[in-house]
C-alpha positions as CSV (number, residue, x, y, z in Angstrom):
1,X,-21.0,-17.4,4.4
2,X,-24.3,-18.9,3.8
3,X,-25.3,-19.1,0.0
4,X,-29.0,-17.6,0.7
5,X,-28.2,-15.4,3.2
6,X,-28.9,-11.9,1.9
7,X,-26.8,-9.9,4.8
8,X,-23.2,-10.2,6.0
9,X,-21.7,-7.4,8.1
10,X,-24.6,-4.9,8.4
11,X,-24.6,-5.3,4.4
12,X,-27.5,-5.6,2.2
13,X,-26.2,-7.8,-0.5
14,X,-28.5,-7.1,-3.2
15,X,-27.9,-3.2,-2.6
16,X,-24.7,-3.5,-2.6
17,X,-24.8,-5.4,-6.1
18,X,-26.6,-2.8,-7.6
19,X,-24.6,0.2,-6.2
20,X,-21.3,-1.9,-7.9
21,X,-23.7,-2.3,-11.3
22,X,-24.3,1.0,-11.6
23,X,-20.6,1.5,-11.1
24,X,-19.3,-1.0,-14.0
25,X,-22.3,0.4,-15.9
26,X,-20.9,1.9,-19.3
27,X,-17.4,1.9,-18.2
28,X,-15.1,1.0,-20.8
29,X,-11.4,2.4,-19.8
30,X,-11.1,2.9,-15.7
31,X,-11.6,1.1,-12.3
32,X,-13.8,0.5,-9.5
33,X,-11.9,0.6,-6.1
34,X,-14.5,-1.0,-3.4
35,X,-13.2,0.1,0.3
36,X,-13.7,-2.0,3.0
37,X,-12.9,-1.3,6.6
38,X,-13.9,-4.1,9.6
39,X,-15.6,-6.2,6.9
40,X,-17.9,-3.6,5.6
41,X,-18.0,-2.1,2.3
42,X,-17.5,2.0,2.9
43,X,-16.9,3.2,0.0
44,X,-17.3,2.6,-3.6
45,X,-14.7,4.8,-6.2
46,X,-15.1,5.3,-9.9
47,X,-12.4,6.6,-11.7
48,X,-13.2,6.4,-15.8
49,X,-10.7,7.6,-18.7
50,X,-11.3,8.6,-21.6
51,X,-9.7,8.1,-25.1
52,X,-9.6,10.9,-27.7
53,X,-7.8,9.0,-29.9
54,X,-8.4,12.3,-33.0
55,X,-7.4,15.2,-30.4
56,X,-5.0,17.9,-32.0
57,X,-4.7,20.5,-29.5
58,X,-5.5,24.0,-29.6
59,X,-6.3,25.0,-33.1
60,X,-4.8,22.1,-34.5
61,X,-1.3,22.7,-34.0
62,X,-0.9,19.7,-32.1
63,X,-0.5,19.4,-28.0
């Protein structure tokens, strides 16, 4: 692949960058899964946890 080219498969690179940005953006516990199918990117997945580290339960009485 050619260093300044800005499309590769149909995609448009900086696009693509930005959609995978906005992604990471503020994650701190999780993934990003990027699909590809016939060298294309198809599908972008965010899956973010989140730690409650003080959580009692209901009321209190623990979980």
């Amino acid at each position: 692949m050619d260093a300044g080219n800005t499309k590769a498969g149909g995609a448009d690179f900086p696009a693509l960058r930005a959609e995978i940005a906005r992604a990471l953006r503020g994650l701190q516990y999780g993934q990003v899964v990027i699909l590809i199918k016939d060298g294309k990117v198809t599908q972008i997945d965010k899956t973010e946890k989140r730690r409650l580290p003080n959580l009692q339960g209901v009321n209190g009485e623990g979980i």
